[in-house]
NUTI-475663 format. One record per residue (C-alpha): z, x, y; residue number from 1. Coordinates in steps of 0.05 Angstrom, whole numbers. Layout:
// residues N
<atom><up>Z</up><east>X</east><north>Y</north><pos>NUM</pos></atom>
...
***
This chain:
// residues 145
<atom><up>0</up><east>0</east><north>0</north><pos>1</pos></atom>
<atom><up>-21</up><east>26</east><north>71</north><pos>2</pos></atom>
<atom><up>15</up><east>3</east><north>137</north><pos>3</pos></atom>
<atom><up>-28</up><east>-10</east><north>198</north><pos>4</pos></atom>
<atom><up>-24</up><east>43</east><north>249</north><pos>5</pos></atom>
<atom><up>1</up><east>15</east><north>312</north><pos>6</pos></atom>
<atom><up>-11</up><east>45</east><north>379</north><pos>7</pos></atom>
<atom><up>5</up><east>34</east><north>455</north><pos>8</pos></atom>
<atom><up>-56</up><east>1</east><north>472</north><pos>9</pos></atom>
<atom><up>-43</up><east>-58</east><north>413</north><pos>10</pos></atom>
<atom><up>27</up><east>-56</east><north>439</north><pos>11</pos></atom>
<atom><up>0</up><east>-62</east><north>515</north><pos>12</pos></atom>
<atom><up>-43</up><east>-115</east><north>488</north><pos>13</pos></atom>
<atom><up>10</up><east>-152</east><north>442</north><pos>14</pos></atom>
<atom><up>53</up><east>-159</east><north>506</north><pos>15</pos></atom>
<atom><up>5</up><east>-184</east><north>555</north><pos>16</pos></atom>
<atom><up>-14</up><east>-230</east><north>504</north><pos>17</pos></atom>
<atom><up>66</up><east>-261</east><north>499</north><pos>18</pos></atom>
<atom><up>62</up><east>-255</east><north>575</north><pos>19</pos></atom>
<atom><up>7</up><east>-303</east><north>582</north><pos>20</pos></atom>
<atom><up>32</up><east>-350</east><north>539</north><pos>21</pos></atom>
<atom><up>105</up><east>-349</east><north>572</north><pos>22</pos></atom>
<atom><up>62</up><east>-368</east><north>631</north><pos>23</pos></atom>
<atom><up>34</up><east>-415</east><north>601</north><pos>24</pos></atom>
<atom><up>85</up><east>-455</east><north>564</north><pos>25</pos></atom>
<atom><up>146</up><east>-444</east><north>602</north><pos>26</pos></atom>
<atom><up>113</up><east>-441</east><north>685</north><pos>27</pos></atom>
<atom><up>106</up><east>-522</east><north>686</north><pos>28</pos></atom>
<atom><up>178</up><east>-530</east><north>668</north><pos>29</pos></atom>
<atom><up>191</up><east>-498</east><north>749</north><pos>30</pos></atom>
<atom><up>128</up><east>-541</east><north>775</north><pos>31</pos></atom>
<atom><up>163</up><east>-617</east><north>757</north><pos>32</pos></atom>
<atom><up>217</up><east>-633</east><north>795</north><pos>33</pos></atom>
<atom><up>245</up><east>-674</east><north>728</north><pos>34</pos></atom>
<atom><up>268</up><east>-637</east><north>677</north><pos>35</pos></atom>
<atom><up>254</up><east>-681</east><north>611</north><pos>36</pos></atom>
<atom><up>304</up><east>-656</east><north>554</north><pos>37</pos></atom>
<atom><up>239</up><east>-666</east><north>507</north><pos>38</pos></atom>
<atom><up>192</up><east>-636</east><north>548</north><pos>39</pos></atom>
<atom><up>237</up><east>-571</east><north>549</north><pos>40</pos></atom>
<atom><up>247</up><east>-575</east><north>474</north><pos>41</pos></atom>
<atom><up>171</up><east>-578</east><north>469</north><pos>42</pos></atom>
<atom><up>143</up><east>-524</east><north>509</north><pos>43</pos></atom>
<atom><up>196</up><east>-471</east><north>489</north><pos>44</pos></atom>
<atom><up>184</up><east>-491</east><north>422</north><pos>45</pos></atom>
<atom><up>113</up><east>-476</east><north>429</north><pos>46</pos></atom>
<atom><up>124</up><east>-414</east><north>467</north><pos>47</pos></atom>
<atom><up>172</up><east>-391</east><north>400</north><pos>48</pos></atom>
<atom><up>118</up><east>-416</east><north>351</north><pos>49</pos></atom>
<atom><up>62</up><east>-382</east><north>380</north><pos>50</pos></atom>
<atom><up>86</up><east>-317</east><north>395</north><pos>51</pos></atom>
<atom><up>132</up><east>-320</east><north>331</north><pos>52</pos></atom>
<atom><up>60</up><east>-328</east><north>299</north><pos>53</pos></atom>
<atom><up>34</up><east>-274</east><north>336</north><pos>54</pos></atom>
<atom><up>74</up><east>-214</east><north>322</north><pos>55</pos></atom>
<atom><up>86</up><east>-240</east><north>252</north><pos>56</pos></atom>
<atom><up>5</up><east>-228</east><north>242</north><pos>57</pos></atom>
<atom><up>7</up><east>-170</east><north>281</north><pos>58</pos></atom>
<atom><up>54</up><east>-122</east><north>260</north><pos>59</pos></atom>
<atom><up>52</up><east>-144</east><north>185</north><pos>60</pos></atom>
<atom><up>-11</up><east>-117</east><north>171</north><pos>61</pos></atom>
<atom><up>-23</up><east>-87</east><north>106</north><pos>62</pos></atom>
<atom><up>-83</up><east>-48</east><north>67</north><pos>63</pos></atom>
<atom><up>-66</up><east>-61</east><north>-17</north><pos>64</pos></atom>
<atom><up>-104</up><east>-30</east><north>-68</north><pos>65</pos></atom>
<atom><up>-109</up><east>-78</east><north>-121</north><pos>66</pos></atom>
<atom><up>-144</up><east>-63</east><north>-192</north><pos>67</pos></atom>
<atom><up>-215</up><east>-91</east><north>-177</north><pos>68</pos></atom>
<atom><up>-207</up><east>-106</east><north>-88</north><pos>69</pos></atom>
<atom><up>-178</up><east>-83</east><north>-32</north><pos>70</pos></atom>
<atom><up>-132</up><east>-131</east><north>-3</north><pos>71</pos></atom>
<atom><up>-125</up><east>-147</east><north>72</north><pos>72</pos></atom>
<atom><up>-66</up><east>-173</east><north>92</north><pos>73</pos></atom>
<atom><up>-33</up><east>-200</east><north>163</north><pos>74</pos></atom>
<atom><up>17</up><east>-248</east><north>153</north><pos>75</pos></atom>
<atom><up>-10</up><east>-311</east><north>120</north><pos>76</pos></atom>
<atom><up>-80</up><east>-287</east><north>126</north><pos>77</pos></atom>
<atom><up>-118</up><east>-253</east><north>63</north><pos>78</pos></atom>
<atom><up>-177</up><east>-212</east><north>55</north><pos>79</pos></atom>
<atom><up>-203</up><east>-189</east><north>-8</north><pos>80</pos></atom>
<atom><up>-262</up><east>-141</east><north>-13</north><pos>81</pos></atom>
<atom><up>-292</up><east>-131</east><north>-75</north><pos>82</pos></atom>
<atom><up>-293</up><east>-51</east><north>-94</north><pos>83</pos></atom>
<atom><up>-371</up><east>-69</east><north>-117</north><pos>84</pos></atom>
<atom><up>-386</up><east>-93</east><north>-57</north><pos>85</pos></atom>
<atom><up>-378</up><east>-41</east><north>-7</north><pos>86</pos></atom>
<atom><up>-427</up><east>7</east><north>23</north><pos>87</pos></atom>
<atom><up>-392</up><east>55</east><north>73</north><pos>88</pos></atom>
<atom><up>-334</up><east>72</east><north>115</north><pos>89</pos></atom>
<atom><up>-340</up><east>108</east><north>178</north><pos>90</pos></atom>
<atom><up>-288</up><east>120</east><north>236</north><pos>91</pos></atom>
<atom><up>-300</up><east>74</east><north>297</north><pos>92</pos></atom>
<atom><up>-259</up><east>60</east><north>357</north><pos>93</pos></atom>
<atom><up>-300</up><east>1</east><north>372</north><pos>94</pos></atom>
<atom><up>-242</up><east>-56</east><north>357</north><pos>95</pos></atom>
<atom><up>-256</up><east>-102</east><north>406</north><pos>96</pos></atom>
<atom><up>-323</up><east>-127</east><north>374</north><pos>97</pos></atom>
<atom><up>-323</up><east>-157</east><north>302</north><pos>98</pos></atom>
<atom><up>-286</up><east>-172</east><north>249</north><pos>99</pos></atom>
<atom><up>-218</up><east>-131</east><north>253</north><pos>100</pos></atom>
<atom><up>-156</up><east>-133</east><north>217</north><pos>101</pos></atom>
<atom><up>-112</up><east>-76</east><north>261</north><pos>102</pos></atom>
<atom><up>-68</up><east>-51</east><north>303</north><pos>103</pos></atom>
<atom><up>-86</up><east>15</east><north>327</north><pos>104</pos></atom>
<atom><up>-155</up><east>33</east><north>366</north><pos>105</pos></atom>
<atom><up>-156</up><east>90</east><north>317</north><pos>106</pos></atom>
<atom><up>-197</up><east>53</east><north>261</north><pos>107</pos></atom>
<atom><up>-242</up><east>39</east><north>206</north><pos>108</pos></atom>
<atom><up>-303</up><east>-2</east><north>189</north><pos>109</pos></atom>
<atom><up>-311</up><east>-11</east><north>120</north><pos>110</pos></atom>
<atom><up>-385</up><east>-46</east><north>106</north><pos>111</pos></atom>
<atom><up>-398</up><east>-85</east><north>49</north><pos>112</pos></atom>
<atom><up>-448</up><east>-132</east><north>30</north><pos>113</pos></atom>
<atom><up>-416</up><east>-203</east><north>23</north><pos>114</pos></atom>
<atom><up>-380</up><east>-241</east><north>86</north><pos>115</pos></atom>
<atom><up>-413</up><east>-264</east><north>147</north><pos>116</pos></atom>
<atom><up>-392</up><east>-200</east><north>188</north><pos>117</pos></atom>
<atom><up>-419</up><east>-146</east><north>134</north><pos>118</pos></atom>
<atom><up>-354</up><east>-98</east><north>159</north><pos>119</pos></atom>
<atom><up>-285</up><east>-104</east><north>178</north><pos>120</pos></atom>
<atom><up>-250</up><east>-55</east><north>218</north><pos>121</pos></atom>
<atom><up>-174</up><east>-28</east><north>194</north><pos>122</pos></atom>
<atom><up>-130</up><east>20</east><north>220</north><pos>123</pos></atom>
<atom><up>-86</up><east>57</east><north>167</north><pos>124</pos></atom>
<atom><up>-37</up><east>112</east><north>185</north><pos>125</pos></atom>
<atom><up>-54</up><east>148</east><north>141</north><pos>126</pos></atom>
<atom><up>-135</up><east>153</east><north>145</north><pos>127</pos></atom>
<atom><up>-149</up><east>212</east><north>109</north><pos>128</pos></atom>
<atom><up>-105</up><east>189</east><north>44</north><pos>129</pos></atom>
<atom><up>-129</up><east>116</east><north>52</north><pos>130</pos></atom>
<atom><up>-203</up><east>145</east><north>40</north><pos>131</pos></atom>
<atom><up>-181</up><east>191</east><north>-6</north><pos>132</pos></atom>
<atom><up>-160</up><east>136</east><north>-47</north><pos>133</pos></atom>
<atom><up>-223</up><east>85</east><north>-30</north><pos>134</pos></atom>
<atom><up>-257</up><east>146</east><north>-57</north><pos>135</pos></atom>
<atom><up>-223</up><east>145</east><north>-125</north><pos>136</pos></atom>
<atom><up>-245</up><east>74</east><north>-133</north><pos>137</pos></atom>
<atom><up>-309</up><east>64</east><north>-105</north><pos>138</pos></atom>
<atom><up>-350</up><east>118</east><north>-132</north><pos>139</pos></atom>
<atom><up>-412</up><east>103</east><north>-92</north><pos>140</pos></atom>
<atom><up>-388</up><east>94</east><north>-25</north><pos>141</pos></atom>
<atom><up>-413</up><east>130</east><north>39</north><pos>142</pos></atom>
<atom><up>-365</up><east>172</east><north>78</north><pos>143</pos></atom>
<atom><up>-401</up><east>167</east><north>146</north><pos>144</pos></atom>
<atom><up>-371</up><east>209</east><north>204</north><pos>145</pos></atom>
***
């Protein structure tokens, strides 16, 4: 198992993110000049939910090797890649395009020929072991630099 690298600039964004949605959710309690016990209730609660949701995705993110896929994990949200199935992996720090399951602008973009993206884009701590080890089971695959 493999732990998403997280760096300042997912932190920076993870925090501007909550930000927004404090904004959001908890700025019209000052605009009313009644304060509805339910209406309180409500928007914190949504404020909670949401970013509860949010960091629970975001810093749970996890890279499994199973027997015959590589598992994708964050949160409640799965990703299985077939180890037949893929093509190449290549370094990229393009994580603001695509579909990405990471943390960390230090990444990797797997391709592989099933999905509707063709790639997704990781960030292990470890790179060079995660390889290493996507290596060992994918005998075919491209290391692209």
């Amino acid at each position: 198992m493999f732990r998403s690298k997280i760096d300042k600039y997912f932190l920076f964004v993870i925090t501007v993110a909550i930000i927004v949605l404090a904004f959001a959710c908890l700025f019209p309690l000052f605009l009313d000049g009644q304060k509805e016990p339910f209406g309180i209730v409500l928007m914190f609660s949504m404020f909670t939910l949401t970013t509860g949701f949010l960091l629970w995705i975001s810093f749970s993110i996890r890279y499994i090797f199973q027997e015959k896929y590589l598992l994708v994990k964050a949160g409640p949200l799965n990703k299985r890649i077939a180890y037949s199935e893929m093509i190449s992996i290549r370094p990229t720090k393009d994580i603001l395009t695509g579909y990405r399951i990471l943390s960390s602008i230090d990444a990797l973009a797997i391709s592989y020929q099933t999905g509707l993206m063709g790639e997704i884009k990781i960030s292990p701590k470890d790179k060079e072991r995660f390889i290493e080890e996507l290596k060992m089971r994918v005998s075919g695959i491209k290391i692209l630099q």
